[in-house]
N, C-alpha and C positions, 0 to 999 in steps of 0.2 A: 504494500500500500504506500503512493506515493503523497508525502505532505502538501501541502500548498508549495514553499516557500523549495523545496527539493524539483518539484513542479515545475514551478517558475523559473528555475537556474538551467531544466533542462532544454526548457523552451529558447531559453536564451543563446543557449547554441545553432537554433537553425538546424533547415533540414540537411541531410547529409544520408551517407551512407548507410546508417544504423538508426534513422531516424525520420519521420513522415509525418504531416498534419492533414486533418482533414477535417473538412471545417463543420458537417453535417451527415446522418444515418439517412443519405437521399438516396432513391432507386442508383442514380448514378452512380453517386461517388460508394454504394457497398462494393458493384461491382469492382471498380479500383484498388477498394480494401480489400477484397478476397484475391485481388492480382500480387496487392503489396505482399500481402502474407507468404504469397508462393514466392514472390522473389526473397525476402529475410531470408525464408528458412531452407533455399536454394544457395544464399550466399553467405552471409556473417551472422546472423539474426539482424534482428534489431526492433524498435517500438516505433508502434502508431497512434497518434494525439489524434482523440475525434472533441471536436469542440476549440478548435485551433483552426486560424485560415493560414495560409500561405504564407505570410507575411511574419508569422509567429502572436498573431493578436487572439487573446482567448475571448472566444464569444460562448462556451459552454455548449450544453446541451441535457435535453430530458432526460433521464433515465429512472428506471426501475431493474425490479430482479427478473423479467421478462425480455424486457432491452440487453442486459445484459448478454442471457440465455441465447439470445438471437446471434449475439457479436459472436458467440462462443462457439455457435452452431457451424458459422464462415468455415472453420477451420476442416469441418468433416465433407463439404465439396471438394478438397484438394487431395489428392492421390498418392501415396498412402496417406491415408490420414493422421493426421500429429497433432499434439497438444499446443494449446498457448496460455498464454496465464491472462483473464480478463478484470479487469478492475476499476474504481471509479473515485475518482478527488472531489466531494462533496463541498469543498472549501470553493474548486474553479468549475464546478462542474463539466469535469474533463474526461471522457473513459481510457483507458489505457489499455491498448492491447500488446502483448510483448512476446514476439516469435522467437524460438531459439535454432541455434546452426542443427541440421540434420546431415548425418551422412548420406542419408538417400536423398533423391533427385525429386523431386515433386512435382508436380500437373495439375493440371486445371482440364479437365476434358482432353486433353492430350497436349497444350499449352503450357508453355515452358516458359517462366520468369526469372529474374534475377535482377540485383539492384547496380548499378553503373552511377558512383555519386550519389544525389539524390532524387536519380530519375528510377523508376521502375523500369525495366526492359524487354518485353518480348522476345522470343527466339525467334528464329522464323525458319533457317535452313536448315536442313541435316549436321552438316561440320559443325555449325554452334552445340548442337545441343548433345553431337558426342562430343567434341571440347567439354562440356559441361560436363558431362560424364567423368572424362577423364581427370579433368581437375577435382573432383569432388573426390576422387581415389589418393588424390596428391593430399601431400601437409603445404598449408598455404604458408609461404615463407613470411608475406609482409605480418601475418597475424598469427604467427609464432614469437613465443617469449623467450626475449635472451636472458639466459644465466649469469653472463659477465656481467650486464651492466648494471650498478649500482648507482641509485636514484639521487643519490645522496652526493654522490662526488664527481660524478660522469654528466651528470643530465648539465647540459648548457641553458643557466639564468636565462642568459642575456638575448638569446636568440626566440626562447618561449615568449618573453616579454614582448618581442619583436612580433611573432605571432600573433598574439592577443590584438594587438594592434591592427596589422594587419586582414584581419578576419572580425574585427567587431566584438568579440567575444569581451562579455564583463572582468577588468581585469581582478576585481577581489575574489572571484570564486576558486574555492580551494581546488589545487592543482591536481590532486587526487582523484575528484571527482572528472573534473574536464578531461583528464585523460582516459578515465574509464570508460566514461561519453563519449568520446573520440572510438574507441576501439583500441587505443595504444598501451591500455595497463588491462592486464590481468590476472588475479589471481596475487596482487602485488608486486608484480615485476613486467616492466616493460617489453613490449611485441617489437619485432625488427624492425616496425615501421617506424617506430617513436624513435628508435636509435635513431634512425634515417635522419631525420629531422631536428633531434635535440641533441645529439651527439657534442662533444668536442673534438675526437678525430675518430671519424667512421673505420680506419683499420684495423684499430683496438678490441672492436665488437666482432665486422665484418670484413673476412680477406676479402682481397680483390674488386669492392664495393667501390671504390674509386673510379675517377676519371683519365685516363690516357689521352695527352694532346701531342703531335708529335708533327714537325714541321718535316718534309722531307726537301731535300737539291733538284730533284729532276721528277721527272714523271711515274717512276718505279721507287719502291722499299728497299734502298742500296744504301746513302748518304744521308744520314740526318742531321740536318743546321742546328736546329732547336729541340726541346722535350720537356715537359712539364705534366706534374703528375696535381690532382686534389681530391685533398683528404679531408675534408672537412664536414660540414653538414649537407642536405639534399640540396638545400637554396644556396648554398654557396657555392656550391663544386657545379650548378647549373648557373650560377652568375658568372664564375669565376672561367671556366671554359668557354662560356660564349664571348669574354671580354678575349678570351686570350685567340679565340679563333676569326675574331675579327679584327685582332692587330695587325694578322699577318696577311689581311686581301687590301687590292686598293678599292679607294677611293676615285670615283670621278666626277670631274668637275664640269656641271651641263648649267654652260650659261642663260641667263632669261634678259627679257628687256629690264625687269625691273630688277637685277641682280643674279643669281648662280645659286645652283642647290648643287648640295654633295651630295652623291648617289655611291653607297657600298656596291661591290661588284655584283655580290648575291644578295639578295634579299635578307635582309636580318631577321624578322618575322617567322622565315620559313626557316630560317638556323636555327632560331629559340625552340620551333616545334619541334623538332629532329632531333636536337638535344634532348628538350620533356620527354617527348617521344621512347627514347632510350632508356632513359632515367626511369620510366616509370612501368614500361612493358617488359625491361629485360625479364630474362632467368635468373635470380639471385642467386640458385642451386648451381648455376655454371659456373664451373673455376676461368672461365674466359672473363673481362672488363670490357668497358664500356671504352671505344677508342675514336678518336677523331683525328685523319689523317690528313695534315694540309698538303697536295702534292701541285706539282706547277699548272698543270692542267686543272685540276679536279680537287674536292672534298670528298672525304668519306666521314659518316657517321655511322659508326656499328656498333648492334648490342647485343652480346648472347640473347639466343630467345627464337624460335620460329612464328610464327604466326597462330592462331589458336586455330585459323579458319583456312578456306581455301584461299590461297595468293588471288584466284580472277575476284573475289569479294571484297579487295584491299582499298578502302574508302568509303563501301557501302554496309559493311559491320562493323560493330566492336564489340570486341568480347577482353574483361579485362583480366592478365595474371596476377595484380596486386591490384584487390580492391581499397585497400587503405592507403595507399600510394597516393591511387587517382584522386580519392575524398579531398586526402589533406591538399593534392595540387589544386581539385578543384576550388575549395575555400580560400587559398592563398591566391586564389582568380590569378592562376599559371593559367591555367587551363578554358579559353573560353565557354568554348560548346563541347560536350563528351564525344569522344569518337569523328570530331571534325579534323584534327590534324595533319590527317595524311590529303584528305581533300583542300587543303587550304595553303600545301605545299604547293601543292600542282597549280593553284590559281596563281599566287605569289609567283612563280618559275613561269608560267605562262605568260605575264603580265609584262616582264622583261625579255618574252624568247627567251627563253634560258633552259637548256633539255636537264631534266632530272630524269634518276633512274631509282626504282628501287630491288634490289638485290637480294633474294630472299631462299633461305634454306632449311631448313629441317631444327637447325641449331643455330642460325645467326640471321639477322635483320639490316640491312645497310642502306640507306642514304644516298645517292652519290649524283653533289651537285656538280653541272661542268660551266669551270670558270671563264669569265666572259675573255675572250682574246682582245687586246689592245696592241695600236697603232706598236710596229718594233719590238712583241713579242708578250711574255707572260710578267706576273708579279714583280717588283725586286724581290733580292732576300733578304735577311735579318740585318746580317751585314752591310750591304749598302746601304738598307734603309739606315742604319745605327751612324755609318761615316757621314749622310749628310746631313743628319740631327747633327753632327760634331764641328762639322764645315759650316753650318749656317749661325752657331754659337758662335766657333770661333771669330767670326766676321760681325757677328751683333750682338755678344754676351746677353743684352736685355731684349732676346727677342721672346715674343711671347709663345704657349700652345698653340693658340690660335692661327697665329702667323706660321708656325712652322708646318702645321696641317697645309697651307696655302701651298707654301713653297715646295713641299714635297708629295703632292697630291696625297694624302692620308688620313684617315676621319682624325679629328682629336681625342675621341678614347685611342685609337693606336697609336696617334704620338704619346699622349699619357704612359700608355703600357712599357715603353721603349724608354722612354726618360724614367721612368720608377727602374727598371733595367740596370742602365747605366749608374744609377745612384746607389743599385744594391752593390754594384759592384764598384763602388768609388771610385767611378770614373767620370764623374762628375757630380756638384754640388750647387745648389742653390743658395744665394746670401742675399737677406733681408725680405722684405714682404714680398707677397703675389705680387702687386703691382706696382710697385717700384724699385723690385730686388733685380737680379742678374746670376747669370749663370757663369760656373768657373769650372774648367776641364783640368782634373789634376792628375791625368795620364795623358 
């Protein structure tokens, strides 16, 4: 039995993966609630708010121990039939219904559900719904609890704080709870997914869970210029990768009447998916990583992982292998629309003529954008981009980011990235403020 005020803290999270409103016991919306129930207790469980609109606003609802009886009856429609716990908050007059995870697969007249965020989902082909088969034989990696990690000395403050924020969520509610709400505590100890995200260094917990960037000289895996590895949390090692993977394309510079826009070579939008994309479909059971290959021609973006469906359905399903993954990207609004991604690559690439491919096998998922050709050949490299950051100091110590993105056709986050660079490795330094300090080369 839930109190008012337990009630209220849960509603304050929003719908989500483990969680559904609905605002009224109408013809319509039962039918909904007997689909939701099929997706819960197809995918993680979770509860449904009747007496709640959309928005989280409680408007209540009638009930008696006949109403009840009725909520309770939903659950013997669904194939085999399985128990829910029904209940009712007298305080908000709210009923609660709360489905738990099944090993077995459940139906609806031969209709197949599951929860993707906080949308309920339909099956509709055969490959989904043996995927769904399959997986329900698996141990779901994101909503398995790790043994290592200790809540107490591991769990990253500062980044949960960032969170809360982020996602609206009230920041005084005890953290215990919220996670449990989440999906990410169980039992008292933290699911893989919560590492993911609250971690201080994800290798600690999880091998291999990291990001691979690795610049290569030529068009083949022979010479590598650059390489940079991150270990850090979900949002970081997908901030930190896409900064790093856009240091090393150019910029070009397409004049207007009324001024010049700088245009990345590839679409950045369709980077950031590609990246998600990996981050949140791989295999976490694969000892392979996540790798992103800058080559002179081409990007690659690869994740352990095959596809759950048939490759010809790749845009027009999704079926997800970490449903706690997707939730929290979704709530961190990474994620616009569920299962839009790969369709929103091919617009983005379209938009510029630009051929993308996607590469797909059994065990691995790949990306592979091809880079635009310019006037006298492909990219610079690291290195020359680095000598004329050094040439164009030398010549104006107070020149600014700004300016030096001009002079060397390069967004300013990749000049940024290149001068943090050089500074790590004291090769040069800055004296006095942004705006009217200068720069000094002490190699």
């Amino acid at each position: 039995m839930y109190c008012q005020n337990a009630l209220l803290e849960l509603i304050s999270f929003g719908e989500s993966l483990n969680l559904e409103f609905k605002e009224s016991l109408s013809k319509e919306l039962r039918k909904e609630i007997k689909h939701s129930i099929c997706a819960f207790v197809n995918t993680l469980g979770g509860k449904i708010l009747i007496g709640v609109t959309d928005t989280g606003k409680v408007v209540g609802v009638k009930c008696d121990n006949s109403i009840l009886a009725q909520v309770q009856h939903f659950a013997r429609e669904i194939n085999p039939n399985l128990n829910i716990h029904v209940s009712f908050c007298d305080d908000l007059d709210v009923i609660i219904i709360e489905v738990f995870k099944s090993d077995e697969l459940h139906n609806i007249n031969g209709m197949f559900f599951i929860r993707e965020g906080n949308i309920t989902q339909k099956l509709i082909s055969p490959d989904e719904i043996r995927s769904l088969f399959e997986l329900k034989n698996k141990l779901s990696f994101d909503d398995k609890v790790n043994i290592e990690f200790d809540l107490t000395t591991d769990f990253n403050d500062e980044i949960f704080d960032t969170f809360l924020k982020r996602t609206n969520i009230p920041i005084g509610i005890y953290r215990q709870h919220l996670l449990k709400n989440l999906g990410l505590l169980k039992h008292g100890k933290i699911t893989n997914a919560g590492v993911l995200f609250f971690c201080k260094c994800i290798s600690h917990f999880l091998s291999r869970a990291d990001i691979v960037c690795v610049l290569w000289k030529g068009k083949n895996r022979v010479d590598i210029i650059d390489s940079q590895e991150f270990n850090a949390d979900f949002v970081a090692n997908y901030e930190n990768s896409f900064k790093y993977l856009v240091s090393k394309l150019n910029t070009y510079i397409i004049p207007k009447p009324m001024g010049r826009d700088d245009i990345l070579e590839l679409p950045e939008d369709a980077l950031r998916e590609a990246i998600l994309n990996a981050m949140i479909h791989r295999d976490y059971f694969s000892k392979g990583r996540i790798q992103i290959d800058i080559y002179l021609d081409r990007v690659e973006i690869s994740n352990p992982g095959g596809l759950l469906f048939d490759k010809n359905e790749l845009g027009l399903r999704s079926l997800a292998r970490n449903h706690l993954l997707v939730d929290m990207a979704f709530r961190l609004n990474l994620v616009e629309k569920l299962g839009s991604g790969i369709n929103k690559i091919k617009d983005l690439c379209d938009k510029l003529k630009l051929p993308v491919d996607f590469d797909i096998s059994s065990d691995w998922f790949t990306v592979v954008f091809y880079r635009r050709l310019q006037e006298g050949g492909f990219s610079k490299t690291t290195q020359e981009t680095t000598q004329e950051i050094l040439s164009l100091i030398r010549a104006k110590p107070t020149i600014t980011r700004k300016e030096l993105a001009q002079n060397i056709n390069l967004s300013e986050e990749g000049v940024k990235y290149h001068l943090t660079q050089l500074r790590k490795k004291s090769i040069i330094k800055h004296v006095g403020s942004t705006k009217k300090g200068f720069w000094e080369i002490l190699k």
